[in-house]
Every structure is written in structure tokens, then in C-alpha cells.
MARDO-849363 format. One record per atom (N, C-alpha, C, O): atom name; x, y, z; residue in one letter. Coordinates in nm, 4 decimals, m for minus. Layout:
BEGIN
TORPA   site          u          v          w   code
TORPA     CA          X          Y          Z      A
...
***
This chain:
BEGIN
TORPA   site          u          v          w   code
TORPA      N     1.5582     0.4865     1.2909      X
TORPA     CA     1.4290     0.4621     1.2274      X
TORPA      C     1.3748     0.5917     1.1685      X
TORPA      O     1.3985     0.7090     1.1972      X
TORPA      N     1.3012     0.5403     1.0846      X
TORPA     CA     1.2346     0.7330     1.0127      X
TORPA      C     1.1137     0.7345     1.0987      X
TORPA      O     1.0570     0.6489     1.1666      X
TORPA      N     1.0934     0.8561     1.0743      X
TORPA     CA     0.9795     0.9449     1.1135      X
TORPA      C     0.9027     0.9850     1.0458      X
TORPA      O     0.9409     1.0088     0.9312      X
TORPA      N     0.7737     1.0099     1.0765      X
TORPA     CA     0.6632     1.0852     1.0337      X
TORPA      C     0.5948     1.1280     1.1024      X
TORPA      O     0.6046     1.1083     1.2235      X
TORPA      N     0.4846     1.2149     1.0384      X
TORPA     CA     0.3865     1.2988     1.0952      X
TORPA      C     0.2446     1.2110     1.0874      X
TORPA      O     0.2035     1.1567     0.9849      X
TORPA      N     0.1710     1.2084     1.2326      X
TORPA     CA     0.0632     1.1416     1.2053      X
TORPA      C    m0.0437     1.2470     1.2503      X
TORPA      O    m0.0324     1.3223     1.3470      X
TORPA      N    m0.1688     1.2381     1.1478      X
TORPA     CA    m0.2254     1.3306     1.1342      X
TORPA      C    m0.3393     1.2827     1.2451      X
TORPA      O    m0.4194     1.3761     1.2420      X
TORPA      N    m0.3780     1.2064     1.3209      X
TORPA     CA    m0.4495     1.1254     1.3869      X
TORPA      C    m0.3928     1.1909     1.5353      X
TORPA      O    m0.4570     1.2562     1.6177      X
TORPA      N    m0.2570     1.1515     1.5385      X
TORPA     CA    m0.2228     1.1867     1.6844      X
TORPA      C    m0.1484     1.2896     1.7256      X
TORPA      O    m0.0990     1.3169     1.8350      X
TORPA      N    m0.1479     1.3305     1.6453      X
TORPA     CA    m0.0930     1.4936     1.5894      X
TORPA      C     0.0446     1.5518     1.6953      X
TORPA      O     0.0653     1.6474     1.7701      X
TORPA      N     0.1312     1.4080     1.6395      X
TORPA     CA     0.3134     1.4295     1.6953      X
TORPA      C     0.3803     1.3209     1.5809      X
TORPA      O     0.3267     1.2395     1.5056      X
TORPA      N     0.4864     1.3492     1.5982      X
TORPA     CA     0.5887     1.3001     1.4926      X
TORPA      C     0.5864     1.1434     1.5831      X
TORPA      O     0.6182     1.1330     1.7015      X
TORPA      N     0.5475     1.0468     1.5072      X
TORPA     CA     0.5588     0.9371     1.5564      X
TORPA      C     0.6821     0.8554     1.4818      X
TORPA      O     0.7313     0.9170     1.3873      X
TORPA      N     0.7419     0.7183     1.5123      X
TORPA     CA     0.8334     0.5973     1.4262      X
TORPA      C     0.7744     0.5534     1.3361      X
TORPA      O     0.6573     0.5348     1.3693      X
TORPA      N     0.8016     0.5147     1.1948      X
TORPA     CA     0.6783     0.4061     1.1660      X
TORPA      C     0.7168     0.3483     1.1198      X
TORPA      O     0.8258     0.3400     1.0632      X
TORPA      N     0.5695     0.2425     1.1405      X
TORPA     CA     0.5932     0.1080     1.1685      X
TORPA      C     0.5707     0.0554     1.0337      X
TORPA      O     0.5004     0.1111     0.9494      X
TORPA      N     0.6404    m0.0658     1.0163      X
TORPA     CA     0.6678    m0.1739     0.8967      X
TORPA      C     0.6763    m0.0546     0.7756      X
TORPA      O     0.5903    m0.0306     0.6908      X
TORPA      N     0.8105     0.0137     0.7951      X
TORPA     CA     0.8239     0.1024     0.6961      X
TORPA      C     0.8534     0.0618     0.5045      X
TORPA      O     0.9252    m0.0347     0.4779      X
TORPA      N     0.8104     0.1190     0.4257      X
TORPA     CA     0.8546     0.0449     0.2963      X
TORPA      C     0.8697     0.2045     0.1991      X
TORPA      O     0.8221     0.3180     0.1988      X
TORPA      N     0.9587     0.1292     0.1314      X
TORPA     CA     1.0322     0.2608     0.0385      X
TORPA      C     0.9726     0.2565    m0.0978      X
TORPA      O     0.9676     0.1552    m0.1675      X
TORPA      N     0.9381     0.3466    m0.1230      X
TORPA     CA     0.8318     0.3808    m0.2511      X
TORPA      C     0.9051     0.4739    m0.3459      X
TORPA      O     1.0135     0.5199    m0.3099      X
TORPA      N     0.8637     0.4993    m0.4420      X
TORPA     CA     0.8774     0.5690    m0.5787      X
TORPA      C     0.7483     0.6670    m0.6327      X
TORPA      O     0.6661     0.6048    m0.7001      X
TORPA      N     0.7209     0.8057    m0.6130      X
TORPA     CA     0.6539     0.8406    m0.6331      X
TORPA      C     0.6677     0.8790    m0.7943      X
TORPA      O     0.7753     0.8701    m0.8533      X
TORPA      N     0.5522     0.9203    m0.8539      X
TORPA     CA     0.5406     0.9860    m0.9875      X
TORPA      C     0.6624     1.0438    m1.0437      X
TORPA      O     0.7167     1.0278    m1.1531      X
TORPA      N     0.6869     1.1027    m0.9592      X
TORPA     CA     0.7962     1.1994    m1.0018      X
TORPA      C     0.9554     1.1731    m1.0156      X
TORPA      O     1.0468     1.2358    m1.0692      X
TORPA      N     0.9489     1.0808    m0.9602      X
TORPA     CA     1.0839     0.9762    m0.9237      X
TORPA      C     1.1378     1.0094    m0.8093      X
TORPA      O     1.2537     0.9786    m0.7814      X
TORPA      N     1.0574     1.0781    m0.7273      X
TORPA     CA     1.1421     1.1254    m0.5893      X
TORPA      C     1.0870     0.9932    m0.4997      X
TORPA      O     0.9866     0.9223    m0.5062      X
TORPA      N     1.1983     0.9976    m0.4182      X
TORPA     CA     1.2061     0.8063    m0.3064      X
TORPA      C     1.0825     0.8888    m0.1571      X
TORPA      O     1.0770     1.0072    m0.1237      X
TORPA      N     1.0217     0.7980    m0.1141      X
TORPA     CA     0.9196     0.8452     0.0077      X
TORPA      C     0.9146     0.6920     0.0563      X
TORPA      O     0.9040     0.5928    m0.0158      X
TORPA      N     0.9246     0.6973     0.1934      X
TORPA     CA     0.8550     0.5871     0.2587      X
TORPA      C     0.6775     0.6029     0.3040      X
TORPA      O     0.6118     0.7057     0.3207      X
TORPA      N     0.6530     0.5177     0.3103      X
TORPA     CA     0.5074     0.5034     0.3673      X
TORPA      C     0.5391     0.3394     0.4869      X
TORPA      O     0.6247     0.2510     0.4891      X
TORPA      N     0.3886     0.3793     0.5876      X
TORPA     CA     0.4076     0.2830     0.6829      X
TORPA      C     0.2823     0.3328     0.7552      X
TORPA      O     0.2048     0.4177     0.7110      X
TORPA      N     0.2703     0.2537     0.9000      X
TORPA     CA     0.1777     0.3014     0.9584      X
TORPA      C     0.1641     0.3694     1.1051      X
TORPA      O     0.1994     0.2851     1.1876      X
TORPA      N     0.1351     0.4616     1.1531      X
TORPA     CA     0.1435     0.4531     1.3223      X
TORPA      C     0.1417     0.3790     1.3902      X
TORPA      O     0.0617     0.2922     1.3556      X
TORPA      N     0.2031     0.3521     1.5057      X
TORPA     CA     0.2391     0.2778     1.6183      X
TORPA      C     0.1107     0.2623     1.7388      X
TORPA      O     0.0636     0.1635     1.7952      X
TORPA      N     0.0850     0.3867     1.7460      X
TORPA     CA    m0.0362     0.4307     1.8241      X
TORPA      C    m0.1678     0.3873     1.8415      X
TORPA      O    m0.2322     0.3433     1.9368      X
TORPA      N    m0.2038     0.4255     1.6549      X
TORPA     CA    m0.3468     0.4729     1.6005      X
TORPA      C    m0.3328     0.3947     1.4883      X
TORPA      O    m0.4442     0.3427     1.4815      X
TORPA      N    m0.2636     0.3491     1.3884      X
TORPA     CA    m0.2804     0.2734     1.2788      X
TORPA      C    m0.2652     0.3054     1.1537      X
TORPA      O    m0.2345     0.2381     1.0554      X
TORPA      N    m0.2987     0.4542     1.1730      X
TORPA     CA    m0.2946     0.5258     1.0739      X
TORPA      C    m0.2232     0.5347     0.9596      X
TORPA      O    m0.1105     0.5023     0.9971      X
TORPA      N    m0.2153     0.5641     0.8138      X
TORPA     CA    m0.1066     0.5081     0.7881      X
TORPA      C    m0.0715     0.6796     0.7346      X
TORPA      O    m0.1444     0.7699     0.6934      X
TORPA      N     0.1185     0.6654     0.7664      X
TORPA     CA     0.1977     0.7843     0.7627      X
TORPA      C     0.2998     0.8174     0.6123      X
TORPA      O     0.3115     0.7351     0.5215      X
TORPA      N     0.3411     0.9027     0.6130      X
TORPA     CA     0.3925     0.8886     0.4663      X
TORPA      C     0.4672     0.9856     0.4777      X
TORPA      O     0.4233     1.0941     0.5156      X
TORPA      N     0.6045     0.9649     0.4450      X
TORPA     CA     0.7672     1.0993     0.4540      X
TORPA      C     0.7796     1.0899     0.3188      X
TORPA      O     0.7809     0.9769     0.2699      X
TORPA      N     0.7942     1.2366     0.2105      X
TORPA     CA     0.8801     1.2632     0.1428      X
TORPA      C     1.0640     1.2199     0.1800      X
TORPA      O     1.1048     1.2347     0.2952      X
TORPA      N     1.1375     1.1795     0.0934      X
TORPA     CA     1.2468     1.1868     0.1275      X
TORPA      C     1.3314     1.0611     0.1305      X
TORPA      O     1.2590     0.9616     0.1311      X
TORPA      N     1.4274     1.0402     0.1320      X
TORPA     CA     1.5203     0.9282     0.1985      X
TORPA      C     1.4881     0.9080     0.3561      X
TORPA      O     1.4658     1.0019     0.4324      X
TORPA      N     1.4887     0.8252     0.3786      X
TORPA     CA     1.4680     0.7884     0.5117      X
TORPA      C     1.5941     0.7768     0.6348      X
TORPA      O     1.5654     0.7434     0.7497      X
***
């Protein structure tokens, strides 16, 4: 599963209902939300 940084609970959490995005630039990022707190998290990168 990927990872991210949640700025809420301030540790690298899983996240949850992850989805793969396309930023501006054409670089790939997932976004999703914390497990924890709700928050929602966001990785540069391939997952």
C-alpha cells in the first residue's frame, strides 16, 4: 500500500481509498485520506 505524510498526526500513515491523479505538470501523485484523522493526504510519485 502507499504511504503518506499526514500533517494532522504528524507520522507517515497508509492511505485510505487511494486514487491516482495527474498533476499540472504531468507528473502521476496519489491522493486519499488518513486512517486515523480523515485528513486528506497526498504523495508525489508512483505509488
Amino acid at each position: 500500500m502507499a504511504q503518506a505524510y499526514c500533517v494532522k498526526c504528524r507520522k507517515k500513515v497508509e492511505i485510505k481509498n487511494p486514487k491516482e491523479v495527474t498533476l499540472k505538470n504531468k507528473r502521476p501523485a496519489t491522493s486519499g485520506t488518513c486512517p486515523n484523522c480523515g485528513t486528506k493526504v497526498f504523495r508525489i510519485g508512483k505509488a
